[in-house]
C-alpha positions as CSV (number, residue, x, y, z in Angstrom):
1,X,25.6,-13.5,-4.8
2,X,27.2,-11.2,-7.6
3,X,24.4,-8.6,-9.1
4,X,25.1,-9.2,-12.9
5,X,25.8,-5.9,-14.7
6,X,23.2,-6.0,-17.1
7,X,20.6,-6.5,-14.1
8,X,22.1,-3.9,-12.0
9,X,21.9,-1.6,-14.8
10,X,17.8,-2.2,-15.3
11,X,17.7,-1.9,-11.4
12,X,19.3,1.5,-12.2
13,X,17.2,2.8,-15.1
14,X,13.7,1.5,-13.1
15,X,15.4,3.8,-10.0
16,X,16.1,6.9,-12.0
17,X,12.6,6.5,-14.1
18,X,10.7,6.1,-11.0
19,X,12.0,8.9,-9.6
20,X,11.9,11.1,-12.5
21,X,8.2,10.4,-13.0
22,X,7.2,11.3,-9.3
23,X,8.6,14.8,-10.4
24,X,6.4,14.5,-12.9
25,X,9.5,15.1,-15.2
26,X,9.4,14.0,-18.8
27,X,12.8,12.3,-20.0
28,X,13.1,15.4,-22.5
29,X,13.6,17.6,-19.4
30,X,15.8,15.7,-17.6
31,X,17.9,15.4,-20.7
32,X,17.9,18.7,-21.1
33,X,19.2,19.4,-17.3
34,X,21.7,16.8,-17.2
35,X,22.9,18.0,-21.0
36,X,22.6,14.5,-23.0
37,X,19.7,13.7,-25.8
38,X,16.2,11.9,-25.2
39,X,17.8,8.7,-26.2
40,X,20.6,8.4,-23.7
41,X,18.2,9.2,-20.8
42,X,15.9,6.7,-22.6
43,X,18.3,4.3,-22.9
44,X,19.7,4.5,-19.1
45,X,16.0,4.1,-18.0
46,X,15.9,0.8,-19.7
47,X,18.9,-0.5,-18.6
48,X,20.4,-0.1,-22.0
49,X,23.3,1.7,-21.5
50,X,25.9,2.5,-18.6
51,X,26.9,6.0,-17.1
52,X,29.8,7.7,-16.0
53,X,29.7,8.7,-12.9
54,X,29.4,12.5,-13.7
55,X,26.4,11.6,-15.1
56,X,24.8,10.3,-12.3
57,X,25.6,12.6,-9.9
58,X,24.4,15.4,-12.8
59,X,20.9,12.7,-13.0
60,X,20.4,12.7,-9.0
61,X,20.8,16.3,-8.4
62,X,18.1,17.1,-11.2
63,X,15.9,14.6,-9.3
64,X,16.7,16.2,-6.0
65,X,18.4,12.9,-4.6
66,X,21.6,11.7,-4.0
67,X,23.7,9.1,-6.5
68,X,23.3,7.0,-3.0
69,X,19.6,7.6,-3.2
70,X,20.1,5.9,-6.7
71,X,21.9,3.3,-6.3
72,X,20.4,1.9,-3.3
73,X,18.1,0.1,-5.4
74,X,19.2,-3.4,-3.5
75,X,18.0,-2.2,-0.5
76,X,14.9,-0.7,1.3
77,X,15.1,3.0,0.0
78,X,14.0,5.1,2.8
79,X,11.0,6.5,0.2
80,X,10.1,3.1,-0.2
81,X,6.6,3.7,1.0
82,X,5.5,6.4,-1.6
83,X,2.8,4.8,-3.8
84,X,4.2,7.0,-6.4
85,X,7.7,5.5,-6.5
86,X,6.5,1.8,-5.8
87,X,3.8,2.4,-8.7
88,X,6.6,3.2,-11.1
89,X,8.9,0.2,-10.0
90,X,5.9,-2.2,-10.4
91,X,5.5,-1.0,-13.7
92,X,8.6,-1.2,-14.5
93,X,9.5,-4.7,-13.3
94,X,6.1,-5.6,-15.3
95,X,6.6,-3.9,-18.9
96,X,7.3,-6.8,-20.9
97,X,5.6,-9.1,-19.1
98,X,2.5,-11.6,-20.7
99,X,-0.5,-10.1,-20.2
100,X,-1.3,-13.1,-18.5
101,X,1.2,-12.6,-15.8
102,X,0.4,-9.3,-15.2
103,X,-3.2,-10.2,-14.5
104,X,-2.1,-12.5,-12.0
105,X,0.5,-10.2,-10.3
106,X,-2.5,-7.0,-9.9
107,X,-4.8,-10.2,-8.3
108,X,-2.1,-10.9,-6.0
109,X,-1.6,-7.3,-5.1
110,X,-5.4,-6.9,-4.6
111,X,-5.7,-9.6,-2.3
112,X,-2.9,-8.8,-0.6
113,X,-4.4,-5.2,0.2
114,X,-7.6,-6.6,1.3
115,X,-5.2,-8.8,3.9
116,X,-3.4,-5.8,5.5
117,X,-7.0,-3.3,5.5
């Protein structure tokens, strides 16, 4: 099945805001390393815009990763085990969401960590 470009886009942005936030690096900063405004970075993180691919190498070496490393969204990224990154990708997949939904969702997680204790 054929990843739509909008969607592989959003997969993209939630990637590169993940990891940017487990640097603990605000969007201004990483602007400001890969030389484009707030808003482009902002708008990459939600999926809004596409990148060249200078651009994303210039985004993955200011996050210490590879473009790979970005892009490998589809599959299990070999980080996929930091809370921090997972966290962030939760979120992200989330924001949006009916409150209602997301209630649901943090029950299931719950439960599901009581499971595997």
């Amino acid at each position: 099945m054929r990843i739509k470009d909008d969607e592989m886009l959003r997969e993209l942005g939630i990637e590169i805001r993940s990891r940017r936030k487990a640097l603990r690096m605000t969007q201004e900063k990483l602007a400001d390393e890969v030389g484009v405004t707030f808003k482009h970075v902002s708008d990459i993180e939600r999926g809004r815009t596409s990148l060249s691919a200078i651009l994303l190498v210039r985004i993955a070496t200011a996050l210490k990763v590879t473009p790979n490393d970005l892009l490998n969204f589809g599959e299990a990224a070999k980080d996929s085990h930091d809370p921090r990154i997972l966290s962030e990708k939760l979120l992200g997949l989330l924001k949006g969401k009916p409150k209602l939904q997301v209630e649901l969702i943090r029950r299931l997680v719950e439960e599901v960590a009581k499971l595997l204790k």
